[in-house]
Residue, then its C-alpha position, 0 to 999 in steps of 0.5 A: x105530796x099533791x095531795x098534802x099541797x092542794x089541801x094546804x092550798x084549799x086550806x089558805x096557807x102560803x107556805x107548807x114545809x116537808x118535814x120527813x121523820x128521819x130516826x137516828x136508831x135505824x142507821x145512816x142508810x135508812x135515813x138519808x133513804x128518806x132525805x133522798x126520796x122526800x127530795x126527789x118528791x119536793x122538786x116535784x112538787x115545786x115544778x107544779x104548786x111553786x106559783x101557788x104554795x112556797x114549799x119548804x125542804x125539810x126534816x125531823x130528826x128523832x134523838x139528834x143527840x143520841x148521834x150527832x155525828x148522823x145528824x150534822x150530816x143530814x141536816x147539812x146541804x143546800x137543799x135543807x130548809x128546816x130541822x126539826x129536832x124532836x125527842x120520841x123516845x129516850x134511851x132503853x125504852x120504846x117511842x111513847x105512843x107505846x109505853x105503858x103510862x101505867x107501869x110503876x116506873x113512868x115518873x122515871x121514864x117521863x123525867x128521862x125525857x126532860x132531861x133528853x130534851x135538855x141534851x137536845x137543846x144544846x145539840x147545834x144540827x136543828x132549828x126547832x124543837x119539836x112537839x114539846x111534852x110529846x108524852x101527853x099526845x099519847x096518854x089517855x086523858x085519866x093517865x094524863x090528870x094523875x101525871x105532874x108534869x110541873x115536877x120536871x119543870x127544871x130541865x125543862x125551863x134549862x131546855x127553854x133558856x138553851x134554845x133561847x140562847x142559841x138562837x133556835x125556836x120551839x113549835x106550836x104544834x096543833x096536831x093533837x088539837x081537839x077543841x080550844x087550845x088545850x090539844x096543842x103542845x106545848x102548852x100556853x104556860x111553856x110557850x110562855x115560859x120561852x117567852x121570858x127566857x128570851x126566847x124569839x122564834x116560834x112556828x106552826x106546825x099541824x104535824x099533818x101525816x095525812x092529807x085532810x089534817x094540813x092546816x088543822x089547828x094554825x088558826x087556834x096555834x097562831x092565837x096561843x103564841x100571841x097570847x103568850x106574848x109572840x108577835x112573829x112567826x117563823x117559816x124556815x128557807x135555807x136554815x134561816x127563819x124568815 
C-alpha cells in the first residue's frame, strides 16, 4: 500500500480509493478477512500519506446479488467509503478471464451476464457498478470483433436506467486502456447510453493490481465521460459521492 500511494502521488492524483475484491462465493470469513486487514492497512497509510493524498476505504464485491444478505453486511459500517459492485462471473460458470470464448455456448453465457448485471443494478448494498462489459477485457482481440455485444443491449440499457434511477454510478475503467479510448470499459456508446438514461454520478477508476499501473488511463477516462456528456466526476466519503 506505500508503494500504491507514493505512485499515485508521483502520479498527481488527489485522491486514491482501496477497493479490495471481496467474492461473495468464498464465504463470509474469507471476505470480512479481506475488509479487516484492507482496514488495518488503510488507517495506516492515512497516519502517513493523509497530508498528501485523500485515501478512501473501500471494497469491490463480486456477485452482490448472489448473496445480498453478505453484502449488506460488508458494505455497512462507518469506515466504509465506497462499493463497488461488480459481475465477474455468473452462475454455474468460472470468473470470464478463464471461459473459453470459443466454446458453442458463449452467446448463452455472455446473455447470462447482462441479465446478472440487470440483477445487480437493482441490489441496494454498492454505489457503483464495476467494469461494465467485463468480458471483453478478457477475449482476444479476434473472439472480440466476431462477438455482437449490441444483441444483449436490452438488459443492459434496463441495467443503465436502474442505476440512474437509483441514485448509483458506473465507472470508467481504464485498466485495460492500450492506446486511445478503445481499452476502456465501458465504452463511449455505454457511458452515453447512462447519460440519456438520466443518469449522473460516473468515477474513474485504473483498477490498479500493481503499484506502477495507478493513475494509468484517468486522463483519456476523464476525456470520454466528457465526451459522453458528464461534467463531474465523483470520488466516494462515507458512501456519499462528493
Amino acid at each position: 500500500m506505500e508503494a500504491i500511494c507514493e505512485c499515485a502521488i508521483r502520479a498527481g492524483l488527489a485522491a486514491v480509493a482501496f477497493t479490495d475484491h471481496c467474492e461473495t462465493y468464498l464465504g463470509a470469513d474469507a471476505c470480512f478477512a479481506v475488509k479487516d486487514a484492507l482496514l488495518k492497512e488503510v488507517l495506516e497509510a492515512r497516519a502517513v500519506f493523509g497530508d498528501a493524498l485523500d485515501i478512501s476505504m473501500g471494497l469491490e464485491i463480486g456477485e452482490p446479488h448472489h448473496d445480498t444478505a453478505l453484502s449488506r453486511e460488508l458494505a455497512g459500517g462507518s469506515e466504509i467509503d465506497f462499493v463497488i459492485g461488480s459481475v465477474h462471473k455468473v452462475r454455474g460458470e468460472d470468473d470470464f478471464y478463464f471461459i473459453d470464448y470459443d466454446r458453442p455456448d458463449i452467446s448463452d453465457v455472455l446473455r447470462k451476464y447482462y441479465e446478472e448485471l440487470l440483477e445487480l443494478s437493482e441490489c441496494d448494498c454498492f454505489d457503483v457498478m464495476g467494469h461494465i462489459n467485463y468480458p471483453l477485457r478478457a477475449m482476444s482481440a479476434k473472439q472480440a470483433e466476431r462477438t455482437d455485444l449490441s444483441v444483449y443491449g436490452g438488459p443492459l440499457r434496463e441495467a443503465l436506467l436502474s442505476l440512474a434511477k437509483g441514485g448509483r454510478g458506473i465507472e470508467a475503467n481504464s485498466h485495460c486502456l492500450k492506446e486511445g479510448p478503445d481499452g476502456i470499459l465501458p465504452s463511449l456508446e455505454v457511458l452515453k447510453m447512462f447519460k440519456d438514461s438520466g443518469g449522473k454520478i460516473v468515477t474513474t477508476g485504473s483498477d490498479a493490481h500493481t503499484a506502477p499501473q495507478v493513475g494509468k488511463g484517468i486522463p483519456e477516462a476523464e476525456r470520454l465521460l466528457r465526451e459522453a456528456g458528464f461534467e463531474k466526476i465523483s470520488f466516494f466519503k462515507k458512501r456519499r459521492p462528493v
